[in-house]
MIDO-968295 format. One record per residue: residue in three letters; x negated, y negated, z of N, C-alpha, C in turn. Coordinates in nm, 3 decimals, always signed. Each point is the difference from the previous one (the first is absolute). Layout:
N
('ALA'; (X; Y; Z); (X; Y; Z); (X; Y; Z))
...
//
This chain:
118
('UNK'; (+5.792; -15.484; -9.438); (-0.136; +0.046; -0.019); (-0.059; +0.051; +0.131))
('UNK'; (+0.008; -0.101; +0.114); (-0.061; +0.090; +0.117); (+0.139; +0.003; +0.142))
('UNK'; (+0.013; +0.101; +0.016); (+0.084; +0.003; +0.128); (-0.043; -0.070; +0.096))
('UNK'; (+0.079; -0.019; +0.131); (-0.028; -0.093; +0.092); (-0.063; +0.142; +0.137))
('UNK'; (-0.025; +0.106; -0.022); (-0.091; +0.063; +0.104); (-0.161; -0.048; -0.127))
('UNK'; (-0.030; +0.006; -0.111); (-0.113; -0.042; -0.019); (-0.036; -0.113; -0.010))
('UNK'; (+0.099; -0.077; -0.001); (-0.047; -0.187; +0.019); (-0.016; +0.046; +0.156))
('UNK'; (+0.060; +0.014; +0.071); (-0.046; +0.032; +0.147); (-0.118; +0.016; +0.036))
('UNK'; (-0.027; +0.139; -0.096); (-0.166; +0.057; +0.050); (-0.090; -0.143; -0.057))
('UNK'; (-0.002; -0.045; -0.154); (-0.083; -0.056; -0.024); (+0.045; -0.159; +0.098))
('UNK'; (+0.037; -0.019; +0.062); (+0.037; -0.138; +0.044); (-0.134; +0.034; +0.159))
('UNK'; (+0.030; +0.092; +0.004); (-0.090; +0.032; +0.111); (-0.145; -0.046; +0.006))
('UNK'; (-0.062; +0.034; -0.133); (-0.090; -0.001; -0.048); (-0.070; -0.099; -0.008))
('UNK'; (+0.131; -0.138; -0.065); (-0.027; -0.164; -0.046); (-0.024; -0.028; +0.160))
('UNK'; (+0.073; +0.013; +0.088); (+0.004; -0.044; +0.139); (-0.087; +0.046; +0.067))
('UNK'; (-0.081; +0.106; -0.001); (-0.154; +0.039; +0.016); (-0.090; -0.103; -0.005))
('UNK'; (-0.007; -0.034; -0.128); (-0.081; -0.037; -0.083); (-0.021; -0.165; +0.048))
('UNK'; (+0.122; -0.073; +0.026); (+0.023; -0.096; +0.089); (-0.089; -0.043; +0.128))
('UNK'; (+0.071; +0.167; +0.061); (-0.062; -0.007; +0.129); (-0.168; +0.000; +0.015))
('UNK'; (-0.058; +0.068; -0.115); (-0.132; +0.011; +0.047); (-0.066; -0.113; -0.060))
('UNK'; (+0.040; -0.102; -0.128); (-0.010; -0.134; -0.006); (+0.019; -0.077; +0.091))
('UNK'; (+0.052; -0.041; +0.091); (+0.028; -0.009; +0.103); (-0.120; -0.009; +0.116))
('UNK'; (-0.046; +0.164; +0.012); (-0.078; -0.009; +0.096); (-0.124; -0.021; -0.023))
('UNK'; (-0.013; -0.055; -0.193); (-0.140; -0.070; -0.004); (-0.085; -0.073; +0.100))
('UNK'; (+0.097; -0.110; +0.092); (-0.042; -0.058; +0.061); (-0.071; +0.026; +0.156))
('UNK'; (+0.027; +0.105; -0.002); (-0.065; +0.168; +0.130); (-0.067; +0.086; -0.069))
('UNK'; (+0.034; +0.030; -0.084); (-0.139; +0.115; -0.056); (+0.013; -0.016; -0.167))
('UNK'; (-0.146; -0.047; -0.036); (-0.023; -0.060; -0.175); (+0.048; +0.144; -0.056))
('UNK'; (-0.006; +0.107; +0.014); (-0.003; +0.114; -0.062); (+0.152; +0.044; -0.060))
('UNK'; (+0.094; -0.041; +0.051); (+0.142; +0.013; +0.005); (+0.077; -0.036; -0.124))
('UNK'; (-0.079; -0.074; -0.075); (+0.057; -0.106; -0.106); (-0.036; +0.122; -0.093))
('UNK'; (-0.135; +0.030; -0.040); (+0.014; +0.077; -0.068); (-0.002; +0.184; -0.029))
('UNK'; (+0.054; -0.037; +0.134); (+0.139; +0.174; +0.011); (+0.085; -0.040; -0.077))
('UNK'; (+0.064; -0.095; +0.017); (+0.137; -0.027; -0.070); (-0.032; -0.043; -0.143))
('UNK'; (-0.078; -0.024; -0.099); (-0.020; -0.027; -0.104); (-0.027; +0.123; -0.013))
('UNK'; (-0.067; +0.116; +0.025); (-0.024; +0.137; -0.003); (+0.163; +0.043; -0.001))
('UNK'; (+0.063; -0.031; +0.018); (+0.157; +0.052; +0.051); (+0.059; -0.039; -0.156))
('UNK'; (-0.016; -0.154; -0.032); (+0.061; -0.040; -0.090); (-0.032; +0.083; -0.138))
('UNK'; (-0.159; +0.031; +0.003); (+0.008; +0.005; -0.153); (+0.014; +0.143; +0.006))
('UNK'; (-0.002; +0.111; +0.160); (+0.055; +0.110; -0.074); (+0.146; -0.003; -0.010))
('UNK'; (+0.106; -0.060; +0.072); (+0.134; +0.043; -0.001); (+0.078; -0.115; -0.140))
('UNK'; (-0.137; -0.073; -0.053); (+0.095; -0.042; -0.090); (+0.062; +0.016; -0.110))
('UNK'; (-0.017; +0.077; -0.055); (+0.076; +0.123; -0.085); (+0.139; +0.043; +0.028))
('UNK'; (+0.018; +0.048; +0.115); (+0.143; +0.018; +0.143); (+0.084; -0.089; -0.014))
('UNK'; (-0.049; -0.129; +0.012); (+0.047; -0.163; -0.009); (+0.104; -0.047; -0.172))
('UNK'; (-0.080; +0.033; -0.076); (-0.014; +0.007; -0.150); (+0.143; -0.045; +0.010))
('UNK'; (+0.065; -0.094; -0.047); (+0.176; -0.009; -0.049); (+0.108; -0.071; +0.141))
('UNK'; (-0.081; +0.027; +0.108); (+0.058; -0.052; +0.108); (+0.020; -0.139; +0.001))
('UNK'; (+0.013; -0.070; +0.126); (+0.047; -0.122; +0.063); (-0.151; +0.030; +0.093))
('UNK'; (-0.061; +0.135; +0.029); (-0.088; -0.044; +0.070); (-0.140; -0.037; -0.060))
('UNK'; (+0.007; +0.024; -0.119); (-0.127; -0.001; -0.108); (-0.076; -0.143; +0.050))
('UNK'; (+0.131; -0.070; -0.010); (-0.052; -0.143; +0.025); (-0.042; -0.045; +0.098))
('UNK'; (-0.008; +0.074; +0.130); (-0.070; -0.004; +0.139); (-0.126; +0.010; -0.042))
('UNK'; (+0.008; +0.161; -0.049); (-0.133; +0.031; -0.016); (-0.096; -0.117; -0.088))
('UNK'; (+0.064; -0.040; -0.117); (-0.069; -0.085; -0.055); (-0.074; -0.147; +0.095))
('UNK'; (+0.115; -0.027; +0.084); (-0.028; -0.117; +0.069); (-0.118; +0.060; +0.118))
('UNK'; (-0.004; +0.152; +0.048); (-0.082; -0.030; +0.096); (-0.157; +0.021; -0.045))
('UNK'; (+0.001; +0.063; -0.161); (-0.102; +0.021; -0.046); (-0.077; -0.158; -0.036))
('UNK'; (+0.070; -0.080; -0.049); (-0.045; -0.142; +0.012); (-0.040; -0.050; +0.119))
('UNK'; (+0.049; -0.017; +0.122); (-0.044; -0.011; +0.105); (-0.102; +0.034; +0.028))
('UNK'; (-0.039; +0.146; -0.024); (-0.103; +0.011; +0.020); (-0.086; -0.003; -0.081))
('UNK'; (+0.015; -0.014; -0.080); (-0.137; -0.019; -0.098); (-0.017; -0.174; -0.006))
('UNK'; (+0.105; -0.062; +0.012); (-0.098; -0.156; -0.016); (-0.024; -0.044; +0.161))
('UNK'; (+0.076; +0.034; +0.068); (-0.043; -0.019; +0.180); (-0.155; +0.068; +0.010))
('UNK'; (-0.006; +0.086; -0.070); (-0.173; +0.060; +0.016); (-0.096; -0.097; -0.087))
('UNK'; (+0.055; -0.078; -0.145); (-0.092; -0.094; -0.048); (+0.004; -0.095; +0.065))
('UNK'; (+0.124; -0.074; +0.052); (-0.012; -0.128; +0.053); (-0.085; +0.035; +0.116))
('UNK'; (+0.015; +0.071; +0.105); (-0.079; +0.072; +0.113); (-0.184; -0.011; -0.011))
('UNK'; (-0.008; +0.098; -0.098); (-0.130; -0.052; -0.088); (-0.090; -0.107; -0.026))
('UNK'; (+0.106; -0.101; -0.037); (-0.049; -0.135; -0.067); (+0.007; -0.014; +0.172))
('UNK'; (+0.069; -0.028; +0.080); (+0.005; -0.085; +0.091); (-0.102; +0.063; +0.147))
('UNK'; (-0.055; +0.084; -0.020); (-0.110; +0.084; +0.048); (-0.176; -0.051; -0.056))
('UNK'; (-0.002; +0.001; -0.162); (-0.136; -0.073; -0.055); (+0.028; -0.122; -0.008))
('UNK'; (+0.092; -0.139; +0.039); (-0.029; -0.089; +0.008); (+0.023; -0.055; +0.155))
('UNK'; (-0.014; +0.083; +0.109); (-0.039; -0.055; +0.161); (-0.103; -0.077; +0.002))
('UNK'; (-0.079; +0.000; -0.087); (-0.122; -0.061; +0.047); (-0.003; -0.131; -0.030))
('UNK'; (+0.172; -0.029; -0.130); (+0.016; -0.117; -0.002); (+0.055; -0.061; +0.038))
('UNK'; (+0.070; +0.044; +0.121); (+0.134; -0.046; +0.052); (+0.105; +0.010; -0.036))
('UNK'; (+0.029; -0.008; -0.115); (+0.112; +0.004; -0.054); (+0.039; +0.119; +0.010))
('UNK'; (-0.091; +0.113; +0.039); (+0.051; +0.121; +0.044); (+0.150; +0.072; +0.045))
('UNK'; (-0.067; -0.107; +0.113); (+0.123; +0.032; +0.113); (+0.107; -0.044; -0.028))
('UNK'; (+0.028; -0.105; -0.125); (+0.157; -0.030; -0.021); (+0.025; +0.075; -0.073))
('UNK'; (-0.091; +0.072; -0.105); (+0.055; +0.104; -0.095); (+0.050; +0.124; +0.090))
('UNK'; (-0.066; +0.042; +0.109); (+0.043; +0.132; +0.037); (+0.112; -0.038; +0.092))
('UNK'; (+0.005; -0.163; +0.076); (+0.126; -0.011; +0.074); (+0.132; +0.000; -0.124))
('UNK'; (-0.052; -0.031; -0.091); (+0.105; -0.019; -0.100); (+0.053; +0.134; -0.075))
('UNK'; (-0.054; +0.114; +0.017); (+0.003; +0.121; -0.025); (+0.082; +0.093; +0.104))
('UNK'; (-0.053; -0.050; +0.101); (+0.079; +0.073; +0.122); (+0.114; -0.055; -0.018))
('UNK'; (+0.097; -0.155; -0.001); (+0.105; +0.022; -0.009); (+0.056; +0.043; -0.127))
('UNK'; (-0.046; -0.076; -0.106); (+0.054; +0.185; -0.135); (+0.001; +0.095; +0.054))
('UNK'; (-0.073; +0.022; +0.030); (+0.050; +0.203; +0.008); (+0.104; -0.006; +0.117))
('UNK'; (+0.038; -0.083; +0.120); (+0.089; +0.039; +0.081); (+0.122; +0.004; -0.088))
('UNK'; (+0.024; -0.121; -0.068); (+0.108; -0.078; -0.070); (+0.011; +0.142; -0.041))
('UNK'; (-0.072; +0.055; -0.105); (+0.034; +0.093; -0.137); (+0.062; +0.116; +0.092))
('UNK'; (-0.097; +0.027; +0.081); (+0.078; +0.144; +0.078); (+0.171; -0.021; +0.074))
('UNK'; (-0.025; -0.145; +0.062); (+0.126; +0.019; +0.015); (+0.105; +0.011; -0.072))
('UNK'; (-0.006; -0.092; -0.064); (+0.071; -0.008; -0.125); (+0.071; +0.153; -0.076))
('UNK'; (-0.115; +0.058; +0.005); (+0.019; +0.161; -0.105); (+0.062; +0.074; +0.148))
('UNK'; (-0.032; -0.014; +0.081); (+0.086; +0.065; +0.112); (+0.157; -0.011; +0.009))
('UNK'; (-0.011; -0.150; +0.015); (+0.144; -0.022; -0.006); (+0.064; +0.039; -0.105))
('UNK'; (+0.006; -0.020; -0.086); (+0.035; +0.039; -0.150); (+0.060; +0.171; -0.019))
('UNK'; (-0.159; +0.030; +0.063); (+0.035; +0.166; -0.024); (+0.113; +0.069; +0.112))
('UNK'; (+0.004; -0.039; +0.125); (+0.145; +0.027; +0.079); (+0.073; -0.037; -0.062))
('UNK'; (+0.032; -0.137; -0.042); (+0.073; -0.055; -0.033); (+0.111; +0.083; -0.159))
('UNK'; (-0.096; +0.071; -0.057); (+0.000; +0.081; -0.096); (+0.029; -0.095; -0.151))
('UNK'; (-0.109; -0.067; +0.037); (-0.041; -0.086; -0.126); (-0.141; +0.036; -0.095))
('UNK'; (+0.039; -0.070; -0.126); (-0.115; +0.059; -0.079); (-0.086; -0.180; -0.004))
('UNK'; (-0.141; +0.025; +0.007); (-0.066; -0.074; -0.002); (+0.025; -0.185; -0.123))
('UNK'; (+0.038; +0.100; -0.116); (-0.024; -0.096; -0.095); (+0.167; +0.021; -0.078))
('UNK'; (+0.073; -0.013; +0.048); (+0.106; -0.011; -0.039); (+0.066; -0.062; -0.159))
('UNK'; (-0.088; -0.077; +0.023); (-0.009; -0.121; -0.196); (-0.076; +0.079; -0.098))
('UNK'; (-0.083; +0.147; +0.045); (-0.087; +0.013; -0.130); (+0.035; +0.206; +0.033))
('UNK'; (+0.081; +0.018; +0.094); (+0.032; +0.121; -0.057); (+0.153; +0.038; -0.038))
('UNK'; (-0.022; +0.094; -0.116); (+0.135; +0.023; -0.061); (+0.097; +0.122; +0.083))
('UNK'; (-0.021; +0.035; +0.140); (+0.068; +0.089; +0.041); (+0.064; -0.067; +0.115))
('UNK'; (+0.090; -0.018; +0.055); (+0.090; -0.026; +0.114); (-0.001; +0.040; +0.108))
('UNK'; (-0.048; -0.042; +0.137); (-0.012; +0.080; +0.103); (+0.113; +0.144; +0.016))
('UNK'; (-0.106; +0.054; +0.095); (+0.127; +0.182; -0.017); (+0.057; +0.008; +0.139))
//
């Protein structure tokens, strides 16, 4: 279904997308470049091994921004700060994780998709 010069190009893309998750922690704006990335190239993705990146980094970011959220309107209760310390290491965990994986040339969810790495 996809040759290995377009798993190439699109692998590029997942590893982008990484990187600027990543540099959430230097500039807030970065996170959602790469969700901008995801939901246009995910169509591209469609049938791959990388679909499931994309899926995983679109989760990332969308509940790292609720938990983020929650743990932002409750500072004032303290409990704040364990929600957002507890957020910061999720999101390191998750990024690394999908990093490694994706060199590695692994698909995220291995148990729930029906295609075989390429």
């Amino acid at each position: 279904m996809f040759d290995e010069a377009q798993l190439a190009e699109l692998k590029k893309y997942a590893f982008s997308v990484y990187i600027l998750q990543a540099l959430y922690f230097v500039l807030l704006i970065t996170p959602v470049i790469g969700v901008i990335i995801n939901y246009v190239k995910e169509d591209d993705v469609r049938g791959s091994w990388l679909e499931t990146h994309f899926r995983w980094q679109k989760a990332t970011f969308w509940y790292g921004l609720l938990w983020s959220f929650l743990g932002v309107i409750t500072l004032s209760f303290l409990v704040g700060y364990a929600v957002l310390a507890g957020v910061t290491l999720w999101l390191i965990y998750r990024i690394a994780r999908g990093w490694i994986y994706l060199v590695d040339g692994k698909q995220m969810y291995p148990e729930t998709s029906g295609e075989a790495n390429e």
